[in-house]
Each structure stands twice: as C-alpha cells, then as structure tokens.
N, C-alpha and C positions, 0 to 999 in steps of 0.2 A: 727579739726579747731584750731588754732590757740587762745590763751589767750587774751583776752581785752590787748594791752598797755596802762598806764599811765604814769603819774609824780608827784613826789610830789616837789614843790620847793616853798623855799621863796619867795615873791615879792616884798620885800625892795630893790632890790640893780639897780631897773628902776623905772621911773618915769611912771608914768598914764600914756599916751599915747603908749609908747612902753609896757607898761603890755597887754593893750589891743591888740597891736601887736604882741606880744607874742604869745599873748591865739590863737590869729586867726589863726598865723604859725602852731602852736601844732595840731590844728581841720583838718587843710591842709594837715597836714603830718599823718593824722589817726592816732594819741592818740585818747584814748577816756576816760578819765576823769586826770582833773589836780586838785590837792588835796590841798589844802593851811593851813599851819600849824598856830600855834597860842604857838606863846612862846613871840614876842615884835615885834612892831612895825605899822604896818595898823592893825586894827580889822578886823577879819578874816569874821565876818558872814557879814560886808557890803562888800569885796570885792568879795566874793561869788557871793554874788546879782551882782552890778559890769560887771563880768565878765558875768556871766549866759546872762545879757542884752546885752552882746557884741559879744556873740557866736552863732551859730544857731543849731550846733551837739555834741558839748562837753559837757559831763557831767563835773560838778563841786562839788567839795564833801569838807568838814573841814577835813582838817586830822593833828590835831583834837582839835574840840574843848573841851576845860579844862573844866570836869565837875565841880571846883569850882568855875568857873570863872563867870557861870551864875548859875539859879536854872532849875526845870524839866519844870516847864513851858515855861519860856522865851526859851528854847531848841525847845518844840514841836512846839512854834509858828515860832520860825523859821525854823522847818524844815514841817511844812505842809506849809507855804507861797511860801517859794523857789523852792518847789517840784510843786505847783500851776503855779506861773507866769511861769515858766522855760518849762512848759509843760515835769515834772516828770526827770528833768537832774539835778536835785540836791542827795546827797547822804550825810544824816546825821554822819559824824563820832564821836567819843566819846570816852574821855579820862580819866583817873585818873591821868595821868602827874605822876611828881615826888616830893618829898619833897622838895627838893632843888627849885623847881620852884613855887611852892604850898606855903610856910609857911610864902616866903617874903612878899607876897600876904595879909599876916593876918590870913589863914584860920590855922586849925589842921590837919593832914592827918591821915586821917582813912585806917583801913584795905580795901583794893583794894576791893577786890571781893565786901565786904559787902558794901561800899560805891555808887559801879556800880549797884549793884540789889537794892537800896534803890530809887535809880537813875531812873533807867529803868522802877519802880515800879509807880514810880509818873510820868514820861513822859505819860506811855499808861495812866494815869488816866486823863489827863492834860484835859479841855474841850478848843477848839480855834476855836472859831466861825469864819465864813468865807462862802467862797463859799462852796457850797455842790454839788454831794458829794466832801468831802476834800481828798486831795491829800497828802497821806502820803509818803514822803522818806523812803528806807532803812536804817535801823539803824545800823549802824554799832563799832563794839566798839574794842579798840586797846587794845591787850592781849595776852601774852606772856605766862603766870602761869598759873598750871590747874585748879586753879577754879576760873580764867576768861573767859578762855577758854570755863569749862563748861557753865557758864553763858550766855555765848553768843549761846552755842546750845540750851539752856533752851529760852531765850530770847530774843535774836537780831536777825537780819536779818545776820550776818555773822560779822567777823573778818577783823582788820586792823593789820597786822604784818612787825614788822620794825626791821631792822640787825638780822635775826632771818636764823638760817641755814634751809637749807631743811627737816633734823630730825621734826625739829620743825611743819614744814608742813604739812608733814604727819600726826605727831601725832595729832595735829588739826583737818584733813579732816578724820582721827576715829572719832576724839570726836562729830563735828559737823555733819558726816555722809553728803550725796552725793549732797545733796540738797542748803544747805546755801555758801553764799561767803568767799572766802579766800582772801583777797589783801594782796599780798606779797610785799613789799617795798623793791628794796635792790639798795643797796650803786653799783656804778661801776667805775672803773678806766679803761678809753680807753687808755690805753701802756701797749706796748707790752715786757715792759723792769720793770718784778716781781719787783727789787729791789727799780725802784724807784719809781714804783705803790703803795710800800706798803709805801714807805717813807711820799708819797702823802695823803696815808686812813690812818697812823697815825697821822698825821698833823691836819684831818678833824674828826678825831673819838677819839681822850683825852675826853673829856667830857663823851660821853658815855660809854665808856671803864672801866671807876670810876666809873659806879651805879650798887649798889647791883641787881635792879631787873631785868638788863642782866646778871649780870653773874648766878646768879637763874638759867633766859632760860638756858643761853649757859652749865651751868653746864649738862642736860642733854642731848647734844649732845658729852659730853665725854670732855669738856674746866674744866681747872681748877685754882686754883689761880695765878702760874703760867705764863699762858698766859694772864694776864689783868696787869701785871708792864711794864714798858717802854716802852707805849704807842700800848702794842700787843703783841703778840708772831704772828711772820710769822705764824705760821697754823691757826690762829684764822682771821688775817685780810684777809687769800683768801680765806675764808669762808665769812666774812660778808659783806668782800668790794673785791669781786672779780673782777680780773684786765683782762687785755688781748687785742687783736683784733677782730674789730667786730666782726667775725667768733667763736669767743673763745667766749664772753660775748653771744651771741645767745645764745649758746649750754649752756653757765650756766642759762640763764632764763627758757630754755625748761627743765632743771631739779626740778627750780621751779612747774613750770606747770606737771610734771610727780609726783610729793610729792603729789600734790592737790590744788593748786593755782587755782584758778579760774579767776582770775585777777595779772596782775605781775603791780607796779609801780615803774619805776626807779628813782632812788636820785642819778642823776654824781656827781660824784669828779671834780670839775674842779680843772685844775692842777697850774691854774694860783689866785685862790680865795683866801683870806684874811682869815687863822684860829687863826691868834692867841689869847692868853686868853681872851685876854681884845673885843674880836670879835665873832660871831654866827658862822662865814663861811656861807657858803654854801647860799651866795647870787647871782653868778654869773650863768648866764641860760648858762649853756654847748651846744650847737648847734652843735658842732663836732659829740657828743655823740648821739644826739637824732635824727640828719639829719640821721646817720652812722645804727641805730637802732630801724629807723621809721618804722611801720607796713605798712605805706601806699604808 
C-alpha cells in the first residue's frame, strides 16, 4: 500500500476564503494531512483550528511549531484540544528551529537535543483539563541529528524530516525501529529540463543551504563543504530538490517510502514564486504539481 500524501505549505500568499478552498481541493484530491509552518505571518495553532473546522477528512498538523515560541503547557493544551474538536485529525509537530530564527525572538539557543527532552518532559507532565477521556495528538518532533533522532524513539510518537536524503531515512527508521512515524518532506521541481530545475531549487533553497545543522545531516550522506557555495552543487540539489516528470518524481517518493517513510509530504517548487532575500518564497500553492501527484 501506498505512503499517506501530504503537503507542507505556507498560507500567507491567499487570503481566508481561498485557504479554506484550498484545504477542501487538497481533502478532494486524497492528501491526507496538510502541515502549516510557523516561521511569520498568520499564527499557526489558530489556523490549524481554522482549517480542522473547514475540513471533514484532512488531517492537519504544525509543521512546526517553535518550541520557543510557546511553553510545554500551552503546547499540550493545544494539542489535546485540536485532537478533541477535530475528532483525532490534528497531529502535534515540534521544533527547535534555528538560531537565526530563535534569538531575534529574545530567547538563547540551547543544545537541541537537551532543549527537546526538557521539552517533551514537561509536555507529558502538563495537567489540561477538559473532556475525558482526553484526546491526545501524536507528537511528532523535527530532527535531523542523532540524538534527536534518538529522542524521538525514546519519546515521541515519531519524526518530521525536511530536505533530508533517503540515507537519512533509513538511518531514522534503524533508530526508531518499525513502529513509529516517519514524515519525509521533500522539496520537488515538476520540469523536466535538470538545468533549470536546479536553477529554480537554488533560487528556493539559499536560506537553507547556509545552516550548519543541514549540512551536519547532509554531511552523512557523503555532502561536503563543497557542495553548500553557490547556492548547491548539482549533486546535492537532486538529492533534496529532486526535479523531473510526474513519472520521475513518483519513483523518487517511492524511494522515500522504501528508506522507511511512513508518510511522504511534498513542498513544490513553484517555478513562478518570489525567492528573493528580502522574501520566504514558497508562498504560491503549486496545483500543477499536486493535481499531477495527487493519490486520489
């Protein structure tokens, strides 16, 4: 059988009514969960809610929200409320983010690992009264380095993994062994023309390409300093933003799902969307991509 589809996508670049047009198309076309990030712009845990109230089959999950951005309790209240009202179609995700995004903020960045189990410690102790029995989300937490990784076999319900090759997959679905979730996220470029696919996923991936704690990952998948100047080395971007036609992009998700993916969610490239600095990108909903790659 076949891997759950997702998405993970901004919802800044439409207004409310088409968001909720959106989410409906996505449930139409058999996604099954759409992931909403939290780096600027709507607050991510109301449009959760939101959209949860606007769908009737779609899971909706944070992916992810900034453990600094709130504390462990106001976490578990929102993730047993959402998992309640939504009847169990919420999916907690959980982040350490990055420095860069963390420190403007006010807070200090602590060691990942020890900041997530500090985390995750005080979530299961959280008391949030409510209906009984309460309705817990899976908790899921984004991790890349192995002793977030282990972490997450020790203590979440499974892993969120983003621009991360298949090595990387694997090696996760050892750590966490047969049982827990994998959500693989990966980047895609629908053209069939390498050169200006990658031209497209360097445009979209500068930002990322400069953080230490990908090149970390990608260092063991055999990446080295190398291929992180000039916005990629061709081998590195059709590894994390692999390009093609539909036919070509299938066959690279079903290599996710042979690593150990339990769940694939895609992030298009669109090839028409606004990266540059002073910009996020990756606001425009690619429909080519998702009509072209729909399960349903």
């Amino acid at each position: 059988m076949p891997a759950p589809l997702g998405l993970l996508q901004f919802t800044e670049g439409v207004d409310g009514a088409t968001l909720i047009a959106n989410a409906q198309k996505l449930e139409r076309l058999g996604y099954d969960t759409l992931w909403i990030p939290e780096v600027f712009g709507r607050e991510p845990v109301a449009t959760c809610a939101y959209l949860l109230a606007k769908t009737e089959k779609l899971r909706v999950g944070s992916g992810i929200l900034n453990i600094y951005a709130r504390d462990a309790h106001a976490a578990a209240q929102t993730g047993q409320t959402l998992a309640e009202i939504s009847g169990g179609r919420f999916s907690l995700g959980l982040g350490v983010s990055h420095p860069v995004l963390v420190e403007p903020r006010g807070h200090t960045f602590e060691p990942p690992a020890k900041k997530m189990r500090s985390y995750l410690k005080a979530l299961k102790a959280a008391h949030c009264d409510g209906p009984k029995p309460a309705q817990r989300p899976p908790v899921i937490i984004a991790a890349h380095g192995p002793k977030l990784v282990e972490l997450a076999a020790q203590e979440a319900d499974g892993l969120f993994m983003y621009l991360q090759p298949p090595e990387q997959i694997a090696y996760a679905r050892q750590v966490l062994g047969p049982d827990k979730d994998i959500h693989a996220v990966v980047r895609t470029v629908l053209c069939p023309d390498g050169a200006k696919a990658r031209a497209i996923a360097r445009a979209a991936l500068g930002f990322y390409i400069q953080l230490p704690a990908y090149h970390r990952a990608w260092a063991s998948a055999g990446f080295a300093a190398g291929d992180y100047a000039n916005g990629g080395s061709d081998r590195l971007l059709d590894v994390i933003a692999p390009w093609g036609d539909a036919a070509k992009l299938r066959a690279t998700l079903d290599a996710f799902v042979a690593a150990g993916a339990s769940h694939v969610s895609l992030y298009p490239i669109h090839p028409d969307d606004d990266y540059s600095p002073d910009r996020a990108g990756g606001l425009l909903w690619d429909w080519k991509t998702l009509e072209a790659l729909a399960p349903g």
